[in-house]
HTML snippet that shows the backbone in 3Dmol.js (N, CA, C, O; Angstrom):
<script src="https://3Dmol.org/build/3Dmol-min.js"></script>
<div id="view" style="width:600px;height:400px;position:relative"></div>
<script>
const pdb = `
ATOM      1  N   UNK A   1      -0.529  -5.359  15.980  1.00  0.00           N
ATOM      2  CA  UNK A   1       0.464  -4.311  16.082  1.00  0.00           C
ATOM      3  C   UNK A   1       0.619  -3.547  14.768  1.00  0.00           C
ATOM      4  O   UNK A   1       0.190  -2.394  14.765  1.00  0.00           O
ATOM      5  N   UNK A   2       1.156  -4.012  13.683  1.00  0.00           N
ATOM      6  CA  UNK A   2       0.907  -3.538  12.273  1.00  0.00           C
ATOM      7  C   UNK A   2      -0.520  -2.681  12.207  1.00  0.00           C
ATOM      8  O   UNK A   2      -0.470  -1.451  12.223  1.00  0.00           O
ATOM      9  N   UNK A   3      -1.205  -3.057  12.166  1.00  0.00           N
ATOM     10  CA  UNK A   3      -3.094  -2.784  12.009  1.00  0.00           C
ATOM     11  C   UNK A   3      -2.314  -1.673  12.392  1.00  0.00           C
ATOM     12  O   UNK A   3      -1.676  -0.950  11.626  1.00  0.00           O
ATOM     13  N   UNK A   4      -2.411  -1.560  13.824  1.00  0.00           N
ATOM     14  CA  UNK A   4      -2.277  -0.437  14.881  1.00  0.00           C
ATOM     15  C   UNK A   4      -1.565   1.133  13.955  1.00  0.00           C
ATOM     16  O   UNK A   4      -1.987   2.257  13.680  1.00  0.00           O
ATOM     17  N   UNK A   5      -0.323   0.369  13.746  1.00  0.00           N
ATOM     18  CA  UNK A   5       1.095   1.307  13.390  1.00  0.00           C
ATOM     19  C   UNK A   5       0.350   1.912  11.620  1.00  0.00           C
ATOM     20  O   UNK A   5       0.618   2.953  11.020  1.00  0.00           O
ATOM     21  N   UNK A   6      -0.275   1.178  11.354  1.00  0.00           N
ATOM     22  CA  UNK A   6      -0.379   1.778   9.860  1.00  0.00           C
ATOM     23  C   UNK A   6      -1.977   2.746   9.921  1.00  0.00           C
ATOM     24  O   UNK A   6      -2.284   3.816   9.395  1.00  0.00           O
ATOM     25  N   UNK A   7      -2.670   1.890  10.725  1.00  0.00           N
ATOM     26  CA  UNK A   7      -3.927   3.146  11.372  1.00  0.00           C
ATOM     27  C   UNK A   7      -3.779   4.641  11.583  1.00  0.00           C
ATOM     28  O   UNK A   7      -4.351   5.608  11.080  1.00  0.00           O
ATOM     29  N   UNK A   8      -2.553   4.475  12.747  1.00  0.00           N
ATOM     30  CA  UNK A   8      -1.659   5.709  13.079  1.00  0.00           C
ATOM     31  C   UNK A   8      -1.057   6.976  12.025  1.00  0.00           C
ATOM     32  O   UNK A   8      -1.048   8.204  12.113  1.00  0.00           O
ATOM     33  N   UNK A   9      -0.449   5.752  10.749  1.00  0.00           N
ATOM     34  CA  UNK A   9       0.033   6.673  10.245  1.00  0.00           C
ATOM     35  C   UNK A   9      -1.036   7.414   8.925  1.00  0.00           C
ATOM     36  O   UNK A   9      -0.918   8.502   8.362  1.00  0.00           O
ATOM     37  N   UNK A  10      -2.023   6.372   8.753  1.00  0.00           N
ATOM     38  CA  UNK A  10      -2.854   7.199   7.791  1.00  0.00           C
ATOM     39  C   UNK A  10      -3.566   8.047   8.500  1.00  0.00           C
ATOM     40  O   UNK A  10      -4.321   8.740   7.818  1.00  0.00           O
ATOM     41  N   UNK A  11      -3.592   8.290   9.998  1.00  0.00           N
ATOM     42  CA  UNK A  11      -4.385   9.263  10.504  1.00  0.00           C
ATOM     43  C   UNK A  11      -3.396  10.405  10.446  1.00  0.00           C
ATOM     44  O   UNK A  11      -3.696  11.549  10.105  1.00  0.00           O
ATOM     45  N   UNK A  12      -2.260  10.025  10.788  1.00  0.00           N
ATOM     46  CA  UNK A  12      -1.093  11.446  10.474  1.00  0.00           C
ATOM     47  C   UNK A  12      -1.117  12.430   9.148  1.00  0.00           C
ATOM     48  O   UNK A  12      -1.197  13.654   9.046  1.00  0.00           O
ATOM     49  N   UNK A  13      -0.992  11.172   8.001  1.00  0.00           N
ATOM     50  CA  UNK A  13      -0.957  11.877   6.731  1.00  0.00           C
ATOM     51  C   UNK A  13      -2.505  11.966   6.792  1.00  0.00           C
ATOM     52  O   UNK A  13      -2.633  13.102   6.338  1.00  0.00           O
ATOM     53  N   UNK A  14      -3.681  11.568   7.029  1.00  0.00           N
ATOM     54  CA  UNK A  14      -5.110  12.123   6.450  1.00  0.00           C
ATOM     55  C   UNK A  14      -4.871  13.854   6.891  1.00  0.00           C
ATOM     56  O   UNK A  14      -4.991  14.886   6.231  1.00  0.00           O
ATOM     57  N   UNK A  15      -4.467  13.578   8.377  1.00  0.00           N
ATOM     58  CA  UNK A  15      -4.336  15.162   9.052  1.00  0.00           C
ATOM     59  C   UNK A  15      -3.777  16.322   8.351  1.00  0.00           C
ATOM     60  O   UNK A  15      -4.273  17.433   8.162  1.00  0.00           O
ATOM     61  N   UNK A  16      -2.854  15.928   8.069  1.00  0.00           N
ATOM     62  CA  UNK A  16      -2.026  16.758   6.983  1.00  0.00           C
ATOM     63  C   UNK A  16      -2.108  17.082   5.631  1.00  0.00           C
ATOM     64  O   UNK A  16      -1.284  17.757   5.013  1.00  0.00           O
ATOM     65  N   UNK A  17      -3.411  16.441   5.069  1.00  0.00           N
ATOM     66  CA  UNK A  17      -4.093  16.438   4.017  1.00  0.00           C
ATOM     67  C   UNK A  17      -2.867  15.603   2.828  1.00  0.00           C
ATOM     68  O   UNK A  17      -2.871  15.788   1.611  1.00  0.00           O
ATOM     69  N   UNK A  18      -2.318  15.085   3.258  1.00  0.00           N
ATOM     70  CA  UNK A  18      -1.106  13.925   2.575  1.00  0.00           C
ATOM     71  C   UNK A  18      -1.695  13.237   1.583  1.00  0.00           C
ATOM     72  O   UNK A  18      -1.155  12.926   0.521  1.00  0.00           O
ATOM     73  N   UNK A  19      -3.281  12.888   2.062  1.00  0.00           N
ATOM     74  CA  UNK A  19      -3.574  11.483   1.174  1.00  0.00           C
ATOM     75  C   UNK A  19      -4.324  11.998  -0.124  1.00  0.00           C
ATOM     76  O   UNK A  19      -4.810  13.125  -0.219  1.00  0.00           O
ATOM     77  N   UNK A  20      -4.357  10.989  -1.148  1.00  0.00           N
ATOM     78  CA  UNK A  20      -5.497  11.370  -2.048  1.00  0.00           C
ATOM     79  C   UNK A  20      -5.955  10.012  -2.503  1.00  0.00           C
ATOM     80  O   UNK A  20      -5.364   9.332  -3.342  1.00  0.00           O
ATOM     81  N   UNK A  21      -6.990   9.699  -1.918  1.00  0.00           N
ATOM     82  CA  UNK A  21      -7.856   8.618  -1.834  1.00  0.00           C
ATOM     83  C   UNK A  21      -8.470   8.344  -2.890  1.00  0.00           C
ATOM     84  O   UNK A  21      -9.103   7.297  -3.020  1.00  0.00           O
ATOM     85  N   UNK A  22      -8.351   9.474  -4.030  1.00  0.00           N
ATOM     86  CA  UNK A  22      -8.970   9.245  -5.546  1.00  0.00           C
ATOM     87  C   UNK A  22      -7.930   8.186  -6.406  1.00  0.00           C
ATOM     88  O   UNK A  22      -8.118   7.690  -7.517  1.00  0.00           O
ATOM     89  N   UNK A  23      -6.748   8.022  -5.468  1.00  0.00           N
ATOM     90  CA  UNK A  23      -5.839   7.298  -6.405  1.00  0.00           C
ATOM     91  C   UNK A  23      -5.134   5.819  -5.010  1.00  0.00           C
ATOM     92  O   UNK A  23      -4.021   5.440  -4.647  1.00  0.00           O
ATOM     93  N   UNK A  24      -6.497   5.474  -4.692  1.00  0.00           N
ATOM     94  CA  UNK A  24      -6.344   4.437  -3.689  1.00  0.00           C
ATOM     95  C   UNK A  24      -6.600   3.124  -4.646  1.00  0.00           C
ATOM     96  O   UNK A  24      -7.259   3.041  -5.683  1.00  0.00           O
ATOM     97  N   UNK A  25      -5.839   2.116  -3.927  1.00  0.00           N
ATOM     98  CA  UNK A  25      -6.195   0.656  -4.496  1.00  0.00           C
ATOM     99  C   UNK A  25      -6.271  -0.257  -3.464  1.00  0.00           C
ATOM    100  O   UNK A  25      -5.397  -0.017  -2.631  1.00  0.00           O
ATOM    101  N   UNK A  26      -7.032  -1.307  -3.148  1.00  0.00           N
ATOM    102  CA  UNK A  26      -6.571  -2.363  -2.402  1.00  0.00           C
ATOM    103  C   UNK A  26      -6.895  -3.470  -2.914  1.00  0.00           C
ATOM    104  O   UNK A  26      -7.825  -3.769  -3.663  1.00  0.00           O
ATOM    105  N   UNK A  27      -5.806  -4.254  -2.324  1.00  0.00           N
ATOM    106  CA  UNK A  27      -6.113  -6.141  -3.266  1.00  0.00           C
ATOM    107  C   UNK A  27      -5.510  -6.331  -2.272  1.00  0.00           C
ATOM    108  O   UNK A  27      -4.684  -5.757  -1.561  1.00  0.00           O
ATOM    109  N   UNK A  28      -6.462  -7.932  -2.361  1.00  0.00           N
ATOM    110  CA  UNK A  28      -5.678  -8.931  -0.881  1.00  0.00           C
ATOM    111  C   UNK A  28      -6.041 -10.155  -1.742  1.00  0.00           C
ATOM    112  O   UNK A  28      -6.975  -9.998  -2.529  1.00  0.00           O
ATOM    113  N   UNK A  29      -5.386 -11.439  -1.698  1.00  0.00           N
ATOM    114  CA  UNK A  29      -6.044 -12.532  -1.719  1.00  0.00           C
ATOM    115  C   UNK A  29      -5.014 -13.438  -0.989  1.00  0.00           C
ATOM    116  O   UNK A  29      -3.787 -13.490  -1.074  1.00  0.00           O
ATOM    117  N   UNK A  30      -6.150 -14.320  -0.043  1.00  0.00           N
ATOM    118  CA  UNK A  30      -5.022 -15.494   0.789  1.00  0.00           C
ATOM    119  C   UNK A  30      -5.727 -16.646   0.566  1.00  0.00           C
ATOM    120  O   UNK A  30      -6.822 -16.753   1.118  1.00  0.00           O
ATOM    121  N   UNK A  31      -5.244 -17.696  -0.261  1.00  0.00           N
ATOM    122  CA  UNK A  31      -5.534 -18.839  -0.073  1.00  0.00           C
ATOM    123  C   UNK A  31      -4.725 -20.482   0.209  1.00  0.00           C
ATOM    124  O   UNK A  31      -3.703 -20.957  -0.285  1.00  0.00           O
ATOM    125  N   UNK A  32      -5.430 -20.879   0.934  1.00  0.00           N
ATOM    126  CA  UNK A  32      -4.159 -21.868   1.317  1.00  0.00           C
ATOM    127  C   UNK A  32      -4.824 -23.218   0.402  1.00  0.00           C
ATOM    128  O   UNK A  32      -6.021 -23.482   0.295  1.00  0.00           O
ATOM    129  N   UNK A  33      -3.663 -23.966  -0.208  1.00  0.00           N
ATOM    130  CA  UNK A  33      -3.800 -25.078  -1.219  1.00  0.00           C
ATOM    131  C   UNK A  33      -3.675 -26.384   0.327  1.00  0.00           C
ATOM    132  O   UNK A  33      -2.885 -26.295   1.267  1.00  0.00           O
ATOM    133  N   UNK A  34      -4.661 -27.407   0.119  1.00  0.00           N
ATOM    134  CA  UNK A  34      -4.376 -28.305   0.816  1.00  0.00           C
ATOM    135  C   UNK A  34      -3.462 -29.078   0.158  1.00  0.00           C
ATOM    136  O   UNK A  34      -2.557 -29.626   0.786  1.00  0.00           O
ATOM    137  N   UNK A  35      -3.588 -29.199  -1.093  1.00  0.00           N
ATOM    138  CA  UNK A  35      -2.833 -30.630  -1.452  1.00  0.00           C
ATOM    139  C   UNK A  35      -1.263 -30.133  -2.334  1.00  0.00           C
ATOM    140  O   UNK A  35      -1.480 -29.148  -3.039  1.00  0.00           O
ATOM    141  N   UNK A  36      -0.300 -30.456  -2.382  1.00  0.00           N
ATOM    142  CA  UNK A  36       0.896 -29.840  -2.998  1.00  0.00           C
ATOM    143  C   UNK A  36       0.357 -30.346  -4.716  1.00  0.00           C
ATOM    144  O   UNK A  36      -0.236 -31.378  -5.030  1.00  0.00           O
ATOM    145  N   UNK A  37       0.854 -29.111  -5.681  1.00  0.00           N
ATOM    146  CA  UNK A  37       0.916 -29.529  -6.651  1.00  0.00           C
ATOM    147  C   UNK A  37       1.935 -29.763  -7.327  1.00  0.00           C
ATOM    148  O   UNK A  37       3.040 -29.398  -6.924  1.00  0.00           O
ATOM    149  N   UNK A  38       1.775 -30.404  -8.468  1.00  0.00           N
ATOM    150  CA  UNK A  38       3.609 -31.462  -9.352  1.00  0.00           C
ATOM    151  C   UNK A  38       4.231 -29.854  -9.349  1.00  0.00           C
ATOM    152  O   UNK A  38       5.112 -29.623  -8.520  1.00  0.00           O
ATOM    153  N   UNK A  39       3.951 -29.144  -9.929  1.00  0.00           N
ATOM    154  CA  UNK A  39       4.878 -27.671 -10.346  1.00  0.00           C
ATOM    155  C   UNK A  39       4.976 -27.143  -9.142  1.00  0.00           C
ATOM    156  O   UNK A  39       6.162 -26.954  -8.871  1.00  0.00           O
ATOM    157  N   UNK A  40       4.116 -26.754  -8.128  1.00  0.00           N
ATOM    158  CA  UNK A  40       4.683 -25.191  -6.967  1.00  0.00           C
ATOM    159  C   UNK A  40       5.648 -25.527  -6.015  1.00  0.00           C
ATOM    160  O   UNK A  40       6.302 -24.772  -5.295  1.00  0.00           O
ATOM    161  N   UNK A  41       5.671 -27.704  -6.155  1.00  0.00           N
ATOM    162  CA  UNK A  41       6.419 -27.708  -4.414  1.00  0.00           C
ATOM    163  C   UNK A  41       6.171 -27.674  -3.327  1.00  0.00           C
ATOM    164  O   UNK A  41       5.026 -27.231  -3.412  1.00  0.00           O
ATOM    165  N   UNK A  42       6.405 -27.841  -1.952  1.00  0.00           N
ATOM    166  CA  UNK A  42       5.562 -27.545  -0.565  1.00  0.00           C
ATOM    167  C   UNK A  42       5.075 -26.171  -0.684  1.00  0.00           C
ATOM    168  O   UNK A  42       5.508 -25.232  -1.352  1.00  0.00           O
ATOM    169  N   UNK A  43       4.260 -26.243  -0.032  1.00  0.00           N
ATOM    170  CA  UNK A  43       3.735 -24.878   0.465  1.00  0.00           C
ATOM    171  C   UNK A  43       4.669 -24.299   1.766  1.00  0.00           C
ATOM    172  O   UNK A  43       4.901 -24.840   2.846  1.00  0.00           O
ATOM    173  N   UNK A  44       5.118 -22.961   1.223  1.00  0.00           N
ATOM    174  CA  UNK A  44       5.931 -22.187   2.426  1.00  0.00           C
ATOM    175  C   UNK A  44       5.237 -21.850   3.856  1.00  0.00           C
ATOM    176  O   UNK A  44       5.892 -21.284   4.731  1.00  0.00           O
ATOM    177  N   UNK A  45       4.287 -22.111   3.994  1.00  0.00           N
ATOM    178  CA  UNK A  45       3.090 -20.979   4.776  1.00  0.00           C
ATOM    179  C   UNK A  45       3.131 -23.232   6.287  1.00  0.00           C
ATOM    180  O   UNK A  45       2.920 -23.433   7.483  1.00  0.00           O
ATOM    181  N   UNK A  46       3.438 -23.963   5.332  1.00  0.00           N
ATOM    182  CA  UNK A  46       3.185 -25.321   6.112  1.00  0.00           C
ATOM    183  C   UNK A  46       4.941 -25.867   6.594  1.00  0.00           C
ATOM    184  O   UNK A  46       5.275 -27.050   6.654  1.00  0.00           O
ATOM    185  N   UNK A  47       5.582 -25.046   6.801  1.00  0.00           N
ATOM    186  CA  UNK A  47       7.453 -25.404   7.133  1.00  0.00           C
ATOM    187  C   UNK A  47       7.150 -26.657   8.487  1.00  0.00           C
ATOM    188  O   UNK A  47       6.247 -26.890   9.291  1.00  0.00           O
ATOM    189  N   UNK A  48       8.098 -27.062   8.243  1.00  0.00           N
ATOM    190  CA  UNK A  48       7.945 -28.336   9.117  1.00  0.00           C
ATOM    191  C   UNK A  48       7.007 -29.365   9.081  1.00  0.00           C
ATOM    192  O   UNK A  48       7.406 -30.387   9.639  1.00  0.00           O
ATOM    193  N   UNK A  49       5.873 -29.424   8.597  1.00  0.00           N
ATOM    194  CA  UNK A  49       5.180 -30.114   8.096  1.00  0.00           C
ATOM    195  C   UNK A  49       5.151 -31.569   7.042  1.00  0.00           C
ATOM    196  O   UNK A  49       4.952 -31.278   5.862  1.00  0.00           O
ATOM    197  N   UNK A  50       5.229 -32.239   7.170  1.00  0.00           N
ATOM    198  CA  UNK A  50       5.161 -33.274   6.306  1.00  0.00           C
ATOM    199  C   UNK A  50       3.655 -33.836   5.477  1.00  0.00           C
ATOM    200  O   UNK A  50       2.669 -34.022   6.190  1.00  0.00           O
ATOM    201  N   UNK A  51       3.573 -34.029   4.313  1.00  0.00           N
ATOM    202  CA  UNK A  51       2.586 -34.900   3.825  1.00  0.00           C
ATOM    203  C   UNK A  51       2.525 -35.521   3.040  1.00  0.00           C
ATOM    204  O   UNK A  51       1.503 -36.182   2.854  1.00  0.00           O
TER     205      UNK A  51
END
`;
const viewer = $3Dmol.createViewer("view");
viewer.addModel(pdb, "pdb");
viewer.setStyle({}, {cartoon: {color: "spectrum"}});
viewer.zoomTo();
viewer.render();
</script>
């Protein structure tokens, strides 16, 4: 749904000449820790979970 809704809207603003792609960035990083460490605490992403 997101995907969808944000597809939509960069096709709105591309249309409208809104964007300027010379000043684009993207960063993603997802990684999931199996084991808890002494400092971070449970992992939020594992709620209800026990280990």
């Amino acid at each position: 749904m997101w995907g969808k809704l944000h597809r939509l809207v960069l096709d709105e603003l591309g249309a409208r000449g809104s964007l300027d792609w010379s000043r684009c960035a993207i960063d993603s990083v997802n990684m999931r820790t199996v084991k808890r460490g002494d400092l971070t605490g449970p992992n939020p992403v594992d709620r209800g979970k026990r280990g």
